[in-house]
C-alpha positions as semicolon CSV with decimal commas, in nm:
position;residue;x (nm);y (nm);z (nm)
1;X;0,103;0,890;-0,519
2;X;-0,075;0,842;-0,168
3;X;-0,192;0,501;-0,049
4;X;-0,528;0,417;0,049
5;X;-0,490;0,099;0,213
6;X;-0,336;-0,244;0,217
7;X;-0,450;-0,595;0,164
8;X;-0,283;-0,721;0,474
9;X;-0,480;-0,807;0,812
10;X;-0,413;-0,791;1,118
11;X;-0,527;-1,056;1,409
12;X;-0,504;-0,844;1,700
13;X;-0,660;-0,487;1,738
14;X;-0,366;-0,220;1,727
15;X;-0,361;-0,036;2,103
16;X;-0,053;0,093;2,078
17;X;-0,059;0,227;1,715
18;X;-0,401;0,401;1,799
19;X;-0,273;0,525;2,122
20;X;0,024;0,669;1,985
21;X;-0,229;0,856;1,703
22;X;-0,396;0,966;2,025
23;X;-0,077;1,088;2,182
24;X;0,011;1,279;1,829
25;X;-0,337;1,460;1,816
26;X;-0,377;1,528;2,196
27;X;-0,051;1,692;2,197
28;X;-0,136;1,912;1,847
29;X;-0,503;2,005;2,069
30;X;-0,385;2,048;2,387
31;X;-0,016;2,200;2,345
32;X;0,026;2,339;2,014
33;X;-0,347;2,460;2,041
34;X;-0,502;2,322;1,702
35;X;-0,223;2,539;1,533
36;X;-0,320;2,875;1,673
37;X;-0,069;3,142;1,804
38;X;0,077;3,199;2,019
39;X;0,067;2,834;2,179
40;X;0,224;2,711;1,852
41;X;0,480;2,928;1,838
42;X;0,540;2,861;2,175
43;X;0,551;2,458;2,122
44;X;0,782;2,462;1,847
45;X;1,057;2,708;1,981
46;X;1,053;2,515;2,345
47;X;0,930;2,142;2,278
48;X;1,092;2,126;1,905
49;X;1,427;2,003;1,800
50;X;1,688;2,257;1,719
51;X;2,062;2,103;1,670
52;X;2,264;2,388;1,730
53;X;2,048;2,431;2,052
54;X;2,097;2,081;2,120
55;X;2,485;2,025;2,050
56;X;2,559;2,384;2,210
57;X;2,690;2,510;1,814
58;X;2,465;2,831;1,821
59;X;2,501;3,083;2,022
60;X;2,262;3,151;2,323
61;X;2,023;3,449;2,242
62;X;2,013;3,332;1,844
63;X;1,687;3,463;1,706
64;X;1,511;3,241;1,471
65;X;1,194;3,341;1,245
66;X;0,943;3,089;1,191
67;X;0,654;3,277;1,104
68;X;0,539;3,594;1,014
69;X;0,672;3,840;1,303
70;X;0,772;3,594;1,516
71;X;1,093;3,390;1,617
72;X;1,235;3,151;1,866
73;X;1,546;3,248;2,074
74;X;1,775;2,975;2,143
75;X;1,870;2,899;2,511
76;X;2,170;2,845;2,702
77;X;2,088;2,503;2,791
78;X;2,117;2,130;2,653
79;X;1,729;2,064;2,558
80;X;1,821;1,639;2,582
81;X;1,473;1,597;2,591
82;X;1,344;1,763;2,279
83;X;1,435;1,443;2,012
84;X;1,165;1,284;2,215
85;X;0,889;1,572;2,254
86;X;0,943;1,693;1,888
87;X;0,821;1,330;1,800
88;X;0,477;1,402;1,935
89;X;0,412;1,756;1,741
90;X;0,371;1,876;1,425
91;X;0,375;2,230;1,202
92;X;-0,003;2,172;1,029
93;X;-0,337;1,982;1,022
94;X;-0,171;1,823;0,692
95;X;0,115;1,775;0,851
96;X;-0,061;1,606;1,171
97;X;-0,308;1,439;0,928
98;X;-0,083;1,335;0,655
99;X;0,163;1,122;0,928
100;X;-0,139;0,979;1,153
101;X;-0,250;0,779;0,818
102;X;0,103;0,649;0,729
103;X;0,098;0,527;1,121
104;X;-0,235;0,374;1,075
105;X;-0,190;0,217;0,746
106;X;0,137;0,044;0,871
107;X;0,178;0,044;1,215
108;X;-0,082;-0,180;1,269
109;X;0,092;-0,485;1,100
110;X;0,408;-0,419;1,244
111;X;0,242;-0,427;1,639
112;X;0,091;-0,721;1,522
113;X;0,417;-0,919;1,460
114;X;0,590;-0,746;1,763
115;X;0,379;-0,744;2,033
116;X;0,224;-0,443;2,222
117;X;0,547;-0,353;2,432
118;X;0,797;-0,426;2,231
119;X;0,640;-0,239;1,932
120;X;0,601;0,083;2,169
121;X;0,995;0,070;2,246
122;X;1,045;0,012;1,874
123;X;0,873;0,329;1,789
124;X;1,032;0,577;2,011
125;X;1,337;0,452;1,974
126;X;1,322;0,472;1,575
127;X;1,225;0,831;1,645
128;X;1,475;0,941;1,851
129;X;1,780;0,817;1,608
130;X;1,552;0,958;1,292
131;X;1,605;1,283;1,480
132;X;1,980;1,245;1,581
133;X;2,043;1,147;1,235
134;X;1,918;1,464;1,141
135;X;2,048;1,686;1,424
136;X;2,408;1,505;1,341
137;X;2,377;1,605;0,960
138;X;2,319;1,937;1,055
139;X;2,460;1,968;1,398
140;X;2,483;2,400;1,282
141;X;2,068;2,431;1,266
142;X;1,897;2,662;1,454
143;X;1,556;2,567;1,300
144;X;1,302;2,382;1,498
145;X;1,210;2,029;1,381
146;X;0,893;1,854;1,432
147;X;0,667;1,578;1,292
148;X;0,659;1,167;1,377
149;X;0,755;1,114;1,034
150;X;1,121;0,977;1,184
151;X;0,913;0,736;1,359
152;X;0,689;0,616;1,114
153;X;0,993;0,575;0,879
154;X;1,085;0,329;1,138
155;X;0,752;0,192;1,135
156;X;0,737;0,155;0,693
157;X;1,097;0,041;0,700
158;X;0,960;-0,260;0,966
159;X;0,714;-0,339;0,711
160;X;0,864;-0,382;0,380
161;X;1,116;-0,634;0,586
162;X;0,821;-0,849;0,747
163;X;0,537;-0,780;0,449
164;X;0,753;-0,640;0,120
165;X;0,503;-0,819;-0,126
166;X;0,169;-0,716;0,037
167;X;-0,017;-0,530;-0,204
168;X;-0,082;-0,131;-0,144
169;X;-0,386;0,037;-0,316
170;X;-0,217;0,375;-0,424
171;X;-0,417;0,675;-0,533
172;X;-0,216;0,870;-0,861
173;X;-0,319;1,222;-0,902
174;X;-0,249;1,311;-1,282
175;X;-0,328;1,655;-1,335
176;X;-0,730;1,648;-1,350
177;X;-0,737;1,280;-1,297
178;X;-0,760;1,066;-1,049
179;X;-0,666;0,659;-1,110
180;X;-0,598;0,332;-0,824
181;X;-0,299;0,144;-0,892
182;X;-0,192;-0,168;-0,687
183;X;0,183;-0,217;-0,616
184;X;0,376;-0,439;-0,401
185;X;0,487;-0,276;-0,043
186;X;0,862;-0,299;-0,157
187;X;0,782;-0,100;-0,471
188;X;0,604;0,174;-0,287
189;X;0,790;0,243;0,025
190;X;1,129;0,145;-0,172
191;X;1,040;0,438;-0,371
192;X;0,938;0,677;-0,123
193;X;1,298;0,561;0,069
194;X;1,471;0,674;-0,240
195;X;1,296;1,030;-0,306
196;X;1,432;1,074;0,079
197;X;1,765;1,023;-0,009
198;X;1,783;1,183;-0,322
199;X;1,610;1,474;-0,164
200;X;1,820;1,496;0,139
201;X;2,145;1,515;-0,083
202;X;2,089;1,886;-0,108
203;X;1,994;1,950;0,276
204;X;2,318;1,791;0,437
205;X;2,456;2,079;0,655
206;X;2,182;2,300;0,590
207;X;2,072;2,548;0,858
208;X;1,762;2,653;0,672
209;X;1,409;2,508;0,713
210;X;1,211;2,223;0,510
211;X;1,162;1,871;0,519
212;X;1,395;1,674;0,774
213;X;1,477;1,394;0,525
214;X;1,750;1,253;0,706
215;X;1,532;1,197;0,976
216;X;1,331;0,984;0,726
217;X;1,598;0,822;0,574
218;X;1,760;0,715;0,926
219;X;1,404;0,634;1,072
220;X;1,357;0,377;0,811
221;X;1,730;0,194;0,803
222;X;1,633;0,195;1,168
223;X;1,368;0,044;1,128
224;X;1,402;-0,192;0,863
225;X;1,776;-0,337;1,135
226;X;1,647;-0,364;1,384
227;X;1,284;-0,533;1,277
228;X;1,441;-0,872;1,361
229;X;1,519;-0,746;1,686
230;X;1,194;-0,665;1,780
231;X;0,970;-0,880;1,568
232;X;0,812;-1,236;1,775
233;X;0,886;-1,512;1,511
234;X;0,540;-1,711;1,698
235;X;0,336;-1,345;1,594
236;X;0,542;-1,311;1,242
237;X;0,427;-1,647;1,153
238;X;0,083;-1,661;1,291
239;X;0,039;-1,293;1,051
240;X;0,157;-1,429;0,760
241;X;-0,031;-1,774;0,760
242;X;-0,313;-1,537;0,844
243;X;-0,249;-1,344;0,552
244;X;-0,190;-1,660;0,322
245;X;-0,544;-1,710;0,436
246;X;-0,723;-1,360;0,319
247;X;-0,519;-1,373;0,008
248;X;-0,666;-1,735;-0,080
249;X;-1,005;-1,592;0,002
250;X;-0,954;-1,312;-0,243
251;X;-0,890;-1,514;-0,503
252;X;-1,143;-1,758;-0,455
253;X;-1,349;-1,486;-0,466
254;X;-1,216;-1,375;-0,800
255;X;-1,261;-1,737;-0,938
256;X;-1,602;-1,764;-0,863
C-alpha cells in the first residue's frame, strides 16, 4: 500500500516542511554526492548514527562493512552530534525519495496547526528521540543509521491525533494490478504503526543492519504526545473548520 494523497487542505503554504525536503535533498547532492563513492561511504561512516560509537560499547578501531569492499572504522570519540546529522541523510534515491513524500503528504497539515517555529522544533526533536530510541535498543550496534523516517514518524503520529478521520487515497499493488482505495488516516498510519512494532520485535539488540524500526515506532509515540504540546488550538481550529468546508464542497459536488 502507498498513499497518493489526502483530502485535507491546508490554509497556509508549508515553508518549513518544503525547506526541510530541501535540507534532506541538498544534503543527499551535496554531501553524500547523489549516492556515489566514495563521498557516500564517507557520509555514512562519519555523519551517520552508530550506537556502540555513540555510547562508547564498541571498541575504537571496529571495522564495519557496508558495501562491497568497503567499511567504516569506529572512532574513539562520543559523535553527540550524529542523532541530528543522520536525520538529514539517507542510503538511496528510494530511500531519499520514498521519505520526502511521506514529509510532504503530512507534514504540511501538521505546520499548518502548529505554526512555522514551533513545527520546526517539533520535527527535530521527534528525530532525535526516534534515533535514541533506537541507539538505546541496541546500544551494542556498530552499523550506521540514516534516513528522516524517525522524524516523519513524528510528523504521521502528529497527524492521526489532529486529522485521524481524513481520508487517504492509497495505491494497492496486487501482483499485476494496480487498484485506489480510500481509508481513514487512523486506519492507514495505525497500520503502518503496527507493522513497525511487529517488525521491530525481532531487531531489539540487534547489531546487524536493516530497517531502524524502533526509530519509527518511537518517532511516532513522540509524535502523536507531544502533538498537544506543540499544536495552536486558534490554527487547529481554523484547519479543521477549513476542512469541514472542502469536505461540504465535495459532497455537494457529488450531489449535484
Amino acid at each position: 500500500m502507498f498513499p497518493i494523497r489526502d483530502d485535507n487542505p491546508t490554509i497556509r503554504p508549508a515553508v518549513v516542511t518544503y525547506a526541510l525536503i530541501a535540507l534532506n535533498v541538498a544534503a543527499w547532492v551535496l554531501v553524500e554526492g547523489m549516492g556515489t563513492e566514495p563521498r557516500l561511504i564517507r557520509a555514512v561512516c562519519e555523519l551517520g548514527m552508530i550506537p556502540g560509537e555513540l555510547f562508547q560499547t564498541v571498541p575504537a578501531g571496529t571495522s564495519v562493512p557496508v558495501g562491497e569492499g568497503v567499511a567504516c572504522v569506529l572512532g574513539n570519540v562520543h559523535t553527540w552530534w550524529t542523532p541530528l546529522t543522520s536525520m538529514f541523510l539517507h542510503g538511496g534515491w528510494l530511500h531519499l525519495i520514498g521519505n520526502m513524500w511521506f514529509l510532504h503528504l503530512f507534514g504540511n497539515n501538521v505546520e499548518d496547526s502548529m505554526g512555522r517555529a514551533r513545527y520546526f522544533v517539533f520535527y527535530i526533536l521527534c528525530g532525535l528521540i526516534a534515533a535514541l530510541t533506537q541507539a538505546f535498543l541496541s546500544p551494542n550496534s556498530a552499523v550506521p543509521m540514516v534516513g528522516a523516517s524517525g522524524a516523519i514518524g513524528g510528523v504521521m503520529g502528529a497527524y492521526i491525533v489532529l486529522y485521524p478521520r481524513v481520508q487517504i487515497h492509497m495505491l494497492i499493488f496486487l501482483f499485476v494490478f494496480v487498484t485506489r482505495i480510500v481509508v481513514p488516516a487512523y486506519w492507514m498510519l495505525g497500520y503502518w504503526f503496527l507493522m513497525q512494532v511487529f517488525s521491530g520485535y525481532g531487531s531489539v539488540g540487534a547489531d546487524r543492519g536493516g530497517v531502524a524500526f524502533w526509530a519509527h515506532v518511537g518517532g511516532f509515540a513522540t509524535g502523536a504526545i507531544l502533538v498537544k504540546l506543540f499544536s495552536k488550538p486558534a490554527l487547529v481550529a481554523e484547519h479543521r473548520a477549513n476542512l469541514q468546508n472542502f469536505v461540504r464542497g465535495q459532497f455537494r459536488e457529488r450531489s449535484s
